[in-house]
C-alpha positions as CSV (number, residue, x, y, z in Angstrom):
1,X,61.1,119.0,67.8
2,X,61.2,118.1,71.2
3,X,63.0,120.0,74.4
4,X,65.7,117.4,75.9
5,X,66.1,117.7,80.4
6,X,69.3,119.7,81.2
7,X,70.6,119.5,84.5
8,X,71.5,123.2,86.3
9,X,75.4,123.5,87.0
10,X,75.8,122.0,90.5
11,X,78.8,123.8,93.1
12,X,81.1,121.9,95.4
13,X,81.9,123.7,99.0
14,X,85.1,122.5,100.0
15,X,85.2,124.4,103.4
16,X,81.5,122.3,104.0
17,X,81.7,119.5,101.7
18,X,78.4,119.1,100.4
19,X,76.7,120.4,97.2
20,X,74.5,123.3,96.0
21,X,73.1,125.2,92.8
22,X,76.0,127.2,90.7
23,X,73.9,130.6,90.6
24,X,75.3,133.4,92.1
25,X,72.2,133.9,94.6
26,X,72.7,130.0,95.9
27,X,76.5,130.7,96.1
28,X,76.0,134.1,98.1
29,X,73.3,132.0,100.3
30,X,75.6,129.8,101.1
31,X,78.9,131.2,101.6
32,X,77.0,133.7,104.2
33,X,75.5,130.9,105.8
34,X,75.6,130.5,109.7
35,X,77.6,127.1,109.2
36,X,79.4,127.5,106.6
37,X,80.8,130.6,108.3
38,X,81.8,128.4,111.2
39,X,83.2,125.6,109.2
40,X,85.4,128.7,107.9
41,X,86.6,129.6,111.3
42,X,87.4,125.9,112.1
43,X,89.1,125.6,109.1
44,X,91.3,128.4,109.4
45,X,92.0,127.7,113.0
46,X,93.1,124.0,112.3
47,X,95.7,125.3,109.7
48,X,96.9,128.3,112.2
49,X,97.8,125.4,115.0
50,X,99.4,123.2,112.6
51,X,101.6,126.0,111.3
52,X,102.5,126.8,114.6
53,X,103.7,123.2,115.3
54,X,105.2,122.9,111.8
55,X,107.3,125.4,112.9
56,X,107.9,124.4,116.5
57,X,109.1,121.0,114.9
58,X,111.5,122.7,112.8
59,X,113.2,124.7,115.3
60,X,113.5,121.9,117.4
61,X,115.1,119.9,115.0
62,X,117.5,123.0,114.2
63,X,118.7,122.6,118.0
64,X,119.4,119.3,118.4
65,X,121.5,119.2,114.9
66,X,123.4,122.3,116.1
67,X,124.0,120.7,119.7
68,X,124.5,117.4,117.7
69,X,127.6,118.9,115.5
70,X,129.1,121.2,118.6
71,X,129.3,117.7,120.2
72,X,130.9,116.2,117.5
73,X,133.3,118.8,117.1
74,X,133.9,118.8,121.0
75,X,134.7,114.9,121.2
76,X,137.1,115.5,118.0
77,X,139.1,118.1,119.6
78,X,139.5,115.8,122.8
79,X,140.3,113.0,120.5
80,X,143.0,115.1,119.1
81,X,144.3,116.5,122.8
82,X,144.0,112.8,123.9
83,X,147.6,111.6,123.6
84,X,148.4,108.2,121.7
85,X,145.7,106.9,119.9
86,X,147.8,103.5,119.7
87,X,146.3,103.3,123.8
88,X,142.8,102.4,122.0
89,X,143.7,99.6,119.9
90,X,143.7,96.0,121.0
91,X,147.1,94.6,121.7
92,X,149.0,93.6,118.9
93,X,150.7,89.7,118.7
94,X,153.6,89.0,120.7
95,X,155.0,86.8,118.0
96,X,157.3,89.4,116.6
97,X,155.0,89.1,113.2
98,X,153.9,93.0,113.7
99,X,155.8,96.1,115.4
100,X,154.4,99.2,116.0
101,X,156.9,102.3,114.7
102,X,158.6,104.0,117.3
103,X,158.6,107.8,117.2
104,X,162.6,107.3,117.7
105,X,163.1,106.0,115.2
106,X,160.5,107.9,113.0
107,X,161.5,111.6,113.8
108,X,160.2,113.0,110.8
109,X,156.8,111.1,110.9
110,X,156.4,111.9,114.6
111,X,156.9,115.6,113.5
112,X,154.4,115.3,110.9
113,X,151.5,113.8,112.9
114,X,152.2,116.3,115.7
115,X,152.0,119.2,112.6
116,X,148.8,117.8,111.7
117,X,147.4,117.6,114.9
118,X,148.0,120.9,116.0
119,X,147.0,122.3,112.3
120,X,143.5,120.4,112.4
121,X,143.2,121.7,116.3
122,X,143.4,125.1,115.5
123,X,141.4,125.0,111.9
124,X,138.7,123.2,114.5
125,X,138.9,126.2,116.8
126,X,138.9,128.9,114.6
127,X,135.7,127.6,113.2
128,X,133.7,127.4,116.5
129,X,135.0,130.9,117.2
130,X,133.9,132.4,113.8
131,X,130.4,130.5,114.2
132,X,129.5,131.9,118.1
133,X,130.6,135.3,116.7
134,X,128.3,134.6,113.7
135,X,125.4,133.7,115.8
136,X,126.0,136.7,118.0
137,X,126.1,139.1,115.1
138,X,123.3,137.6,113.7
139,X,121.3,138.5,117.5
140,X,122.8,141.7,118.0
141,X,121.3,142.5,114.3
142,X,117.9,141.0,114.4
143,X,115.7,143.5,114.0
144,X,112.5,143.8,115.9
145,X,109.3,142.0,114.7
146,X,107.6,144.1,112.2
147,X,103.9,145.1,113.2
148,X,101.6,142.5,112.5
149,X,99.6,143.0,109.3
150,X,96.1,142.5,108.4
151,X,96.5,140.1,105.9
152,X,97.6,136.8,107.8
153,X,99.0,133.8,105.4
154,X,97.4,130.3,106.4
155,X,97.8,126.8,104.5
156,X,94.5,124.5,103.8
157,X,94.5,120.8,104.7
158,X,95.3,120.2,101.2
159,X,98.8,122.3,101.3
160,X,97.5,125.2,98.9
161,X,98.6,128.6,100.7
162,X,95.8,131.7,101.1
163,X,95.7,134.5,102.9
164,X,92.8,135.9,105.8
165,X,92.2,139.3,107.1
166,X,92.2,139.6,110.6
167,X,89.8,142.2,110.9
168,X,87.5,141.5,108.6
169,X,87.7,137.6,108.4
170,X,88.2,137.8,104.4
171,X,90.1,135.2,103.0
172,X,91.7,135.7,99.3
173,X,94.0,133.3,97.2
174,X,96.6,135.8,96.7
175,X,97.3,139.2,98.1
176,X,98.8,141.9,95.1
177,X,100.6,144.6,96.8
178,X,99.6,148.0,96.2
């Protein structure tokens, strides 16, 4: 009987794309390596500054929605303090084919609206009110940072989350807390 060629088990480096034996000497050869060690460092840089402008991104964008709706809310309440709305509408035929209600001879209606409007003024300030004196609790009661850890979480350019130590420049998959 006759021997048939087997191929040894080949290893993929991600962090250095290219290709070695899949033995544990070639794999601790490698992975203590002077360039694969700096490929690690790049690697884990990269992903540190794009977190950093992930979030820098997002906070933005929670500003300018938050400055965006106080706006909004601002240019409703000055719609509603802004007198007769009929002042913004274009001028209405003169051919007696459409009349605009007087208040006079609407009493109950003009009641109404001016019920409405001051209900929906104050609803509109009581909600501003409760949410600066929700953001202000929410200052007065942030508590400090806590200290920073060893174990710092990073994301790979393919979007899986690990974690590295800072002092030792380990990295691990997931972190079980002991």
């Amino acid at each position: 009987m006759t021997d048939y060629w087997k191929s040894n088990p080949r290893k993929f480096c991600e962090v250095c794309r290219c290709w070695f034996g899949d033995n544990k000497a070639s794999v601790d050869f490698h992975e203590r390596g002077r360039r694969h060690q700096e490929n690690v460092k790049k690697m884990l840089s990269s992903a540190r500054q794009r977190s950093a402008e992930n979030e820098k991104t997002a906070l933005q964008t929670k500003e300018i929605l938050a400055s965006i709706e106080m706006a909004a809310a601002a240019a409703y309440l000055k719609d509603l303090e802004g007198g007769d709305p009929a002042d913004a509408r274009p001028p209405l035929p003169s051919d007696g084919t459409a009349t605009t209600p007087s208040p006079a001879l609407h009493p109950a209606l003009a009641e109404s609206f001016e019920f409405r409007k001051a209900k929906a003024h104050a609803e509109i300030l009581t909600a501003i009110q409760e949410r600066e004196t929700k953001a202000e609790r929410e200052v007065a009661t942030m508590a400090p940072p806590p200290p920073p850890s060893q174990w710092q979480q990073a994301v790979t350019p393919e979007g899986q989350l690990y974690y590295y130590n800072i002092f030792t420049r380990g990295t691990l998959s997931y972190i079980t807390l002991n």
